[in-house]
DRENVOKOL-202009 format. One line per 10 residues: number of its first residue (from 1); for each residue x, y, z of N, C-alpha, C. Coordinates in steps of 0.2 Angstrom, whole numbers, m for minus. Layout:
NUM> X Y Z X Y Z X Y Z ~ ...
# end
This chain:
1> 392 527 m148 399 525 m146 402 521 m152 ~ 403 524 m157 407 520 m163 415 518 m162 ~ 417 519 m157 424 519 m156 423 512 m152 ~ 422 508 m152 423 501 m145 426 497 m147 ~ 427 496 m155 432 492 m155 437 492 m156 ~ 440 500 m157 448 504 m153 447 502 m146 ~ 441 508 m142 440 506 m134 443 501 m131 ~ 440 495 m133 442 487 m131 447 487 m133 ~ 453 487 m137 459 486 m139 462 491 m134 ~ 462 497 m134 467 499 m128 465 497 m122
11> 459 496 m119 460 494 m114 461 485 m113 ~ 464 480 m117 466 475 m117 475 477 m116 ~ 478 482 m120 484 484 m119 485 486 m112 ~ 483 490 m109 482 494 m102 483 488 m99 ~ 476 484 m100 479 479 m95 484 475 m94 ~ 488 473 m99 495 469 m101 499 473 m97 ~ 499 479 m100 503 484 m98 505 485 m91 ~ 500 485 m88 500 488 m81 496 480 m76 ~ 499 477 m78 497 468 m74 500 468 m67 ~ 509 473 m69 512 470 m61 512 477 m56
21> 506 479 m57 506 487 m52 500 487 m48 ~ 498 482 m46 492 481 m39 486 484 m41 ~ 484 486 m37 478 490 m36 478 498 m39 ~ 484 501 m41 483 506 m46 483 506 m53 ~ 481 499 m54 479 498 m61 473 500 m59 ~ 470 497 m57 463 498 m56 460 503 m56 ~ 462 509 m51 461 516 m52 462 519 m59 ~ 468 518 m63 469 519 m68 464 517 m73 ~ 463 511 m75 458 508 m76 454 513 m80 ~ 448 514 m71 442 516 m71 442 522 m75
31> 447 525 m73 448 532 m75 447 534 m84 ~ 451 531 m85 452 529 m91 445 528 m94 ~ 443 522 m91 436 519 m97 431 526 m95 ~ 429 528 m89 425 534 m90 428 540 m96 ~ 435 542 m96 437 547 m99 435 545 m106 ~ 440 540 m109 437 537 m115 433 536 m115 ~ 427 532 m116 422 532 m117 415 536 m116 ~ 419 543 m113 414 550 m114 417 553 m122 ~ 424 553 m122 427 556 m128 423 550 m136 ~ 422 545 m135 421 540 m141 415 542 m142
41> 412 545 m136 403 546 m138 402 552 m140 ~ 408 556 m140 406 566 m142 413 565 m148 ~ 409 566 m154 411 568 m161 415 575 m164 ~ 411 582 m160 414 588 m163 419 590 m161 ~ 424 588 m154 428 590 m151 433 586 m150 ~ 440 587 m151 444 582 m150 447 584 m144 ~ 448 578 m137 450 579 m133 456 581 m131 ~ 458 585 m126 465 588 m126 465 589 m116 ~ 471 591 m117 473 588 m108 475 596 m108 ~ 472 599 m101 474 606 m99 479 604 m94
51> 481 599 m90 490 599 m87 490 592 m85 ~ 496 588 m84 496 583 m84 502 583 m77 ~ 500 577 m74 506 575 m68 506 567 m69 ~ 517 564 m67 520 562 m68 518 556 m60 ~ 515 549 m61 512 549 m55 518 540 m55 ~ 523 539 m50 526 533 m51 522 527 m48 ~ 522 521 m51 516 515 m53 521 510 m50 ~ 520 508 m44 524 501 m40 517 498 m36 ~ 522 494 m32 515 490 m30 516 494 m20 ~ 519 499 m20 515 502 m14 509 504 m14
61> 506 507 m18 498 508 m20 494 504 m18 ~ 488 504 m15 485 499 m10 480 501 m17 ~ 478 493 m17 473 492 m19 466 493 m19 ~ 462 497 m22 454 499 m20 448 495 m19 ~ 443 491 m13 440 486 m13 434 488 m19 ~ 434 494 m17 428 499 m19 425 501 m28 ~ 434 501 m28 437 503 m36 435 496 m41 ~ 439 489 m37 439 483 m40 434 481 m40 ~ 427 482 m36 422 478 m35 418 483 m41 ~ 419 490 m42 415 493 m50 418 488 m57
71> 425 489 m57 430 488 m63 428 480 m65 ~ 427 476 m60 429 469 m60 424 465 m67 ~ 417 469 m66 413 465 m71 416 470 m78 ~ 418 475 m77 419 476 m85 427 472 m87 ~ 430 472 m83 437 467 m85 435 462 m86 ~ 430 459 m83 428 449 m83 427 449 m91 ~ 421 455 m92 418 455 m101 425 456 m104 ~ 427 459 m105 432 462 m108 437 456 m111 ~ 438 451 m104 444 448 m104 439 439 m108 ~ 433 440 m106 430 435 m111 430 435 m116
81> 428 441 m118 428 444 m127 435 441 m130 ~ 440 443 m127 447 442 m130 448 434 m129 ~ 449 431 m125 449 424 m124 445 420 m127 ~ 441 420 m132 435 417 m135 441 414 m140 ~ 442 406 m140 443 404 m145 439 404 m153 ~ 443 405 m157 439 406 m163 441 401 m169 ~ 446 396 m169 447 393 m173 456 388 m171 ~ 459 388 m172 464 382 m173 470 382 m181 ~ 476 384 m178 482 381 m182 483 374 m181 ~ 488 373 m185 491 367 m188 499 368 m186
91> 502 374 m185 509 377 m185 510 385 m183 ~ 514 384 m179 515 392 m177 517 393 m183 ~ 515 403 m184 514 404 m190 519 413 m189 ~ 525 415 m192 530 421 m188 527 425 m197 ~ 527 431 m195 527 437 m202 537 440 m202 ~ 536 435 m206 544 440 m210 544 439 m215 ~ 550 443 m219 551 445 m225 556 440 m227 ~ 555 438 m235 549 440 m241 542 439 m239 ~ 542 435 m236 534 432 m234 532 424 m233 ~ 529 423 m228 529 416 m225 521 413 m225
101> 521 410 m223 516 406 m222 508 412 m219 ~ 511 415 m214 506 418 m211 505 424 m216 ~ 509 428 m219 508 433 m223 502 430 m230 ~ 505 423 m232 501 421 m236 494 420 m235 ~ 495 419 m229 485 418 m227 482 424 m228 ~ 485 431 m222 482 436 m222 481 439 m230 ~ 486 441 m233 486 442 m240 479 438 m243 ~ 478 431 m243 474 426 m245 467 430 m245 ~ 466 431 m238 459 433 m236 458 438 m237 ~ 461 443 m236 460 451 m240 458 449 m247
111> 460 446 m251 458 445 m257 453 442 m259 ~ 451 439 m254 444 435 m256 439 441 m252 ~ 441 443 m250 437 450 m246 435 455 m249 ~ 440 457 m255 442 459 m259 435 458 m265 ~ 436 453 m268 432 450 m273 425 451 m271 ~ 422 448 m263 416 451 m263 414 456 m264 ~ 418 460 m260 418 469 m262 415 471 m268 ~ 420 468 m274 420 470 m279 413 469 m284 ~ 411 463 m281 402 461 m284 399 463 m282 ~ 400 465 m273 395 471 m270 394 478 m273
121> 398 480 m275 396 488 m277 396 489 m286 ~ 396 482 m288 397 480 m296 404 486 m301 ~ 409 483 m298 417 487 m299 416 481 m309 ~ 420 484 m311 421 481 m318 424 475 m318 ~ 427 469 m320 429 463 m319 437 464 m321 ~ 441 463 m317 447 464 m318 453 461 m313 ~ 456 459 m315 463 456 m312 462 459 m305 ~ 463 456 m298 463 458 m291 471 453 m289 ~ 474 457 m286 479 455 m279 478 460 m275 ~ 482 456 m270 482 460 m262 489 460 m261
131> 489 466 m256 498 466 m255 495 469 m247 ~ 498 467 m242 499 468 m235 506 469 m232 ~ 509 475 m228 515 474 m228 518 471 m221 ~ 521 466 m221 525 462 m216 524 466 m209 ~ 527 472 m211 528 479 m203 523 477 m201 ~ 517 477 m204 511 477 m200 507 474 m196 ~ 510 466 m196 510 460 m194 514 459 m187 ~ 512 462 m181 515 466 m175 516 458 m170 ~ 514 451 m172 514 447 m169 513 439 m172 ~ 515 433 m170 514 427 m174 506 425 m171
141> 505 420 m173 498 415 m171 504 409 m169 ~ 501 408 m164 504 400 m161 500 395 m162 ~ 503 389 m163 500 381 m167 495 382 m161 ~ 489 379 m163 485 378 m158 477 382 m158 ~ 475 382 m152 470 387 m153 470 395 m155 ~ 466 399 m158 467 406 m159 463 409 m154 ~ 463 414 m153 459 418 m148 459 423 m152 ~ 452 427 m149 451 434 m151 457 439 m151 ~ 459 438 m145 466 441 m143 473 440 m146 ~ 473 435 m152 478 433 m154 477 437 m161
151> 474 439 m160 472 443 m167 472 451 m167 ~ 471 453 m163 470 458 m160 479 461 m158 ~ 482 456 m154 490 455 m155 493 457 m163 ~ 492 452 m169 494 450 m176 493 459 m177 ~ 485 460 m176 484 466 m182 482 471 m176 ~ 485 476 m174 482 478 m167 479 488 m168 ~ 481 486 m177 476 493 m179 470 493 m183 ~ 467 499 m184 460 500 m185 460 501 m193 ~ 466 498 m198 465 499 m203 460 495 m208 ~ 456 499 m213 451 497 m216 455 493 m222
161> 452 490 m228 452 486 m234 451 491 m237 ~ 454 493 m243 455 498 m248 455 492 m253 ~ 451 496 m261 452 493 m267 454 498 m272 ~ 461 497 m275 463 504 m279 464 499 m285 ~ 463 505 m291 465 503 m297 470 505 m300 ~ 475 500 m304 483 503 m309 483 498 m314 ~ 487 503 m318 489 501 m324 493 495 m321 ~ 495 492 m328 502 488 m327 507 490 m325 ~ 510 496 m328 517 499 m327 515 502 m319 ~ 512 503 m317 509 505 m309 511 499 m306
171> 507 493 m307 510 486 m304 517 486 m304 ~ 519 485 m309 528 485 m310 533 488 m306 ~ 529 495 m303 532 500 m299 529 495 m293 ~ 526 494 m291 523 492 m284 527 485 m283 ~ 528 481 m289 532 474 m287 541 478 m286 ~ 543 482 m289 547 484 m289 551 486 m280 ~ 545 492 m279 545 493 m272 545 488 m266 ~ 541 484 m267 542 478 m263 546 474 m264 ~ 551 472 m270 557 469 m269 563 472 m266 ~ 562 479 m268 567 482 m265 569 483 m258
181> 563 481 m253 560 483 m247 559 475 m244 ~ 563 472 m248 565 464 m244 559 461 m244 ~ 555 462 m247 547 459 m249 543 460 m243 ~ 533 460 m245 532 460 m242 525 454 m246 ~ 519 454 m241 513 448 m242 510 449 m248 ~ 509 446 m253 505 446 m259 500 442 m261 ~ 494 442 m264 491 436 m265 490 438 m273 ~ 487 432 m277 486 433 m285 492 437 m289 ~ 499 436 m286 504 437 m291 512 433 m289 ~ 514 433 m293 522 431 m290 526 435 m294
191> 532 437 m294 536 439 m298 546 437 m292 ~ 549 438 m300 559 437 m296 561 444 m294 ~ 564 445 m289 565 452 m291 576 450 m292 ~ 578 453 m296 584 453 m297 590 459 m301 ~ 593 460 m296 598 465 m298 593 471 m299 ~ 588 474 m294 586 479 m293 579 477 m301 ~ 579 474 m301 575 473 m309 568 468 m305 ~ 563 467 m307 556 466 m308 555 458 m313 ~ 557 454 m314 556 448 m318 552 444 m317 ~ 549 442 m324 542 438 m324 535 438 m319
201> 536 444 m318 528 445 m316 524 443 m317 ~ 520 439 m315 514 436 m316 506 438 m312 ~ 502 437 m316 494 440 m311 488 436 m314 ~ 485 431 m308 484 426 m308 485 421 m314 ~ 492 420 m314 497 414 m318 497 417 m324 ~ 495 421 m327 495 426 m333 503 430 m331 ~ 505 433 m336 511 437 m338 509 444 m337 ~ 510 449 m333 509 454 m332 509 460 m340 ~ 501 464 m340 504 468 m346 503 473 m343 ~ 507 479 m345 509 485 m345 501 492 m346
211> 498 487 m352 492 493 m353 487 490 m351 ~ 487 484 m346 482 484 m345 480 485 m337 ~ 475 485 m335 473 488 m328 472 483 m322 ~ 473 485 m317 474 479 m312 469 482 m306 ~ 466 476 m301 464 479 m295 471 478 m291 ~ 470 482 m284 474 479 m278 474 481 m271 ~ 472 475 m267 466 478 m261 473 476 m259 ~ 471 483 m250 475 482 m248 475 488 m241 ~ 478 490 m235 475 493 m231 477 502 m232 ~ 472 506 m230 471 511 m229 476 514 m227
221> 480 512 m224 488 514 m222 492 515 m230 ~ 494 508 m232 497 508 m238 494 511 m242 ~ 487 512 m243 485 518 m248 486 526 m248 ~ 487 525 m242 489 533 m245 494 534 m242 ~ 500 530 m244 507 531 m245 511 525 m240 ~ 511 525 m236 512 522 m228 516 518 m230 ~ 523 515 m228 529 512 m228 532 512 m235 ~ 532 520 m239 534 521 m244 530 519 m250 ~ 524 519 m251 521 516 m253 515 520 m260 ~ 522 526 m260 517 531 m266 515 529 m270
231> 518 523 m271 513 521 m281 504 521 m279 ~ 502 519 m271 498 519 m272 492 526 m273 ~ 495 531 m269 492 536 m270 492 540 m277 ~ 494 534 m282 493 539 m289 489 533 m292 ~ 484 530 m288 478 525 m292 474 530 m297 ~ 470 526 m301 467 531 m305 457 530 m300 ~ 457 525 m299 453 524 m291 452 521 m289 ~ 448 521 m282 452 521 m274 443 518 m272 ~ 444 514 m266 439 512 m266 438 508 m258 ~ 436 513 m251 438 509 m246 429 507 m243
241> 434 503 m240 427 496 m238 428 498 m231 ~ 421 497 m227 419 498 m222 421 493 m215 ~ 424 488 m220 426 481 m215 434 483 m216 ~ 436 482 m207 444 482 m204 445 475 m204 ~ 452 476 m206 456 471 m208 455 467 m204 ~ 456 468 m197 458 463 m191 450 462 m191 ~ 445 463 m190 437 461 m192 436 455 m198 ~ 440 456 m203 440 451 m210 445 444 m206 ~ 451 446 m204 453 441 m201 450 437 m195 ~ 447 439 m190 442 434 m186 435 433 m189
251> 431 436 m196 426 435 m198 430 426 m202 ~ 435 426 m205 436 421 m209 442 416 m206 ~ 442 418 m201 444 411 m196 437 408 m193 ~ 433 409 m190 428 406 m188 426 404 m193 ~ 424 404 m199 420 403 m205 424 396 m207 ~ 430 395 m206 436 390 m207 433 385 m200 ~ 431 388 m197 430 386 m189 424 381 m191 ~ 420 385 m194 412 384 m197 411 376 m201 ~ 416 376 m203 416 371 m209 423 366 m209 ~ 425 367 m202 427 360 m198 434 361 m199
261> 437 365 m202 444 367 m207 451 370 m201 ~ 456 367 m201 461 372 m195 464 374 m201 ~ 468 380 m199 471 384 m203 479 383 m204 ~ 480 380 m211 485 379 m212 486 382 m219 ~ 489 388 m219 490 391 m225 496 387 m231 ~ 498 391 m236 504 388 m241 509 393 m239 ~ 514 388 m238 519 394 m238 524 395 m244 ~ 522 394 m250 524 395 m256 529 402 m256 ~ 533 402 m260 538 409 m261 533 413 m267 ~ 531 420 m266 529 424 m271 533 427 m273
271> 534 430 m268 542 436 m269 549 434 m268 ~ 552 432 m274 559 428 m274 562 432 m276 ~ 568 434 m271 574 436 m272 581 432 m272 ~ 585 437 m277 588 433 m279 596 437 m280
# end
């Protein structure tokens, strides 16, 4: 059953979704987690519906004692998993463009994610940023506690960490793109964007060169093309990592957690427009 950590995700959704419909959540529920979870466990065949009916969801639908008393233990696990505190802000943290505080962080951690990667499979030594796009960032972290489910909110897809490689004139196009597109999260670089132009690039405080080669970790979405994103699909190469981003995000919140730390990222500008 490779699929449990989508599983769990939709069925957290479902439940949001369907909180003010009584006892026909419940039915719905079960159904569902038997359906899914025969499909997450058979690989050759991809599931397809021979007819569907349009069933209206109010709270006339009585309740099932029978239904709820199956359902109940798997909801209790389900809704513990997601309510586990894992760490602690300083400051509600919102994702918008050019890039805030919270884009900094996730940008941050993919790049350090990033690096071990790159020692683990022994990649050549070379200049790394990460670039994460805002879209992606589907909700804020509120001051205070994090829970598993706040995260899960923030990032609520199954996108892996990708490491591609480009030239400089590649970067160039890539900061380009992202100025033109109101900014999005970057870690290890800054540049101005102005009158449609790319100005003083930087990567890791260095000055951007054209012939030389760059890493840039980043998700499997934006790799192969995803919110315009074709420079990246012309990497010379490409390199994905078996760790999901929203998995990197709760593995280095706790880690913060670990080491006594609450999470107060920089909200520096990287992408200045102007």
């Amino acid at each position: 059953m490779q699929q449990y950590p989508l599983l769990l995700h939709f069925f957290i959704v479902l439940k949001e979704k369907m909180q003010h419909f009584g006892g026909f959540k419940n039915v719905l529920f079960i159904l569902l987690l038997a359906g899914f979870t025969s499909i997450s466990c058979q690989q050759r065949e991809k599931p397809r519906f021979s007819s569907s009916e349009v069933i209206e969801l109010d709270s006339s639908i009585a309740a099932s004692p029978q239904v709820e008393s199956y359902i109940s233990p798997l909801r209790d696990s389900v809704e513990a998993i997601m309510n586990e505190i894992i760490g602690q802000t300083k400051k509600e943290m919102f994702p918008e463009r050019p890039g805030t505080a919270l884009s900094n962080f996730i940008a941050d951690l993919i790049r350090d994610a990033a690096k071990r990667e790159i020692q683990r499979i022994s990649k050549e030594n070379l200049p790394l940023i990460s670039v994460i796009n805002i879209n992606g960032l589907r909700a804020p972290l509120p001051e205070g506690n994090i829970t598993v489910e706040n995260i899960y909110s923030l990032m609520p897809f199954e996108n892996k960490m990708v490491i591609l490689k480009l030239s400089g004139e590649q970067v160039t196009q890539l900061f380009n793109h992202i100025g033109t597109s109101g900014g999005d999260g970057i870690a290890g670089a800054t540049f101005t964007f102005r009158n449609q132009q790319v100005l003083h690039p930087e990567i890791n405080g260095n000055p951007l060169k054209n012939k030389q080669f760059y890493y840039v970790a980043t998700s499997d979405y934006l790799a192969s093309g995803g919110d315009h994103y074709t420079i990246f699909t012309k990497a010379s190469e490409k390199h994905t990592s078996k760790h999901k981003i929203r998995d990197l995000i709760i593995s280095h919140i706790r880690k913060l957690t670990n080491q006594g730390r609450i999470i107060n990222p920089t909200d520096e500008k990287r992408v200045i427009l102007e």
